[in-house]
Every structure is written in C-alpha cells, then in structure tokens.
Phi, psi and omega in degrees: 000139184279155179294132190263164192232158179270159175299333191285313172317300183326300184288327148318329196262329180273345198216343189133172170265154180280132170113029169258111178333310170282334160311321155342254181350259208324293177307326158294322161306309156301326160292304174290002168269319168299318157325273189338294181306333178303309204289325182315300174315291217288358179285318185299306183297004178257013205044020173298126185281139175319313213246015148267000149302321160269016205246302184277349144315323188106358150274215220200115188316293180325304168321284170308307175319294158334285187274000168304317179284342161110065152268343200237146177239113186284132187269165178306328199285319193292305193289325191284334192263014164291303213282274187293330181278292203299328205230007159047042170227183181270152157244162195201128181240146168197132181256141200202000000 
C-alpha cells in the first residue's frame, strides 16, 4: 500500500506552504468555486432560472452565471443579498 498523505500536505506539495502567492490563488479560487456551486444548488431546488435570479437581485444573468462557475469574486453584499433576497434563505458566518 503507498504511503498515505493528509490533504493538507497534498496541497502543500501542490500549491505550496499557506501565505505563498500561488497557495493564495488556489485558495480564492476554491472559495469561489464553492460559493458558486453553493448558490447553483440552492437556485435549483428553488427552481429558479439564472436569469430569474438576477432579476430578483438586481443583477444580471451572466453575473449569476460567472459565479455559479467560481469565475467571479464575489462581494459579501452581493452574496448575502443573492442568498436572502434572490433565494429567500439565511446567511450565518461564523469564525472557528
């Protein structure tokens, strides 16, 4: 059996120690790719269309669209009013 590794090495071996510019990168990316999938999941179960989503925000399809792909870096304002207006659920931040 190959010697196994924590996820954190992998991402060390691949991107880097954290606070190195390409680990940065990777980690913004990864955070907008989740945002993004997140808001996808919850447009569908709310059955919404990208571009009724942007309707009741106040954006723009394409916008919703860009983060849906994690292409866009998304402001808090932005997400929380996506989130409680466009998708009529909460948002809850918590740091640990």
């Amino acid at each position: 059996m190959k010697k196994l590794t924590s996820f954190e090495n992998h991402l060390d071996k691949q991107y880097g120690k954290k606070g190195t510019s390409k680990r940065e990168k990777f980690e913004t990316e990864s955070l907008a790719f989740r945002l993004g999938e997140m808001i996808k999941e919850e447009r569908k179960k709310a059955k919404l269309t990208q571009e009724e989503l942007a309707d009741k925000t106040g954006t723009k399809k394409s916008y919703i669209s860009r983060i849906e792909a994690g292409k866009s870096d998304i402001q808090l304002s932005t997400f929380s009013r996506i989130i409680e207006i466009g998708l009529n659920k909460r948002v809850n931040i918590s740091i640990s």
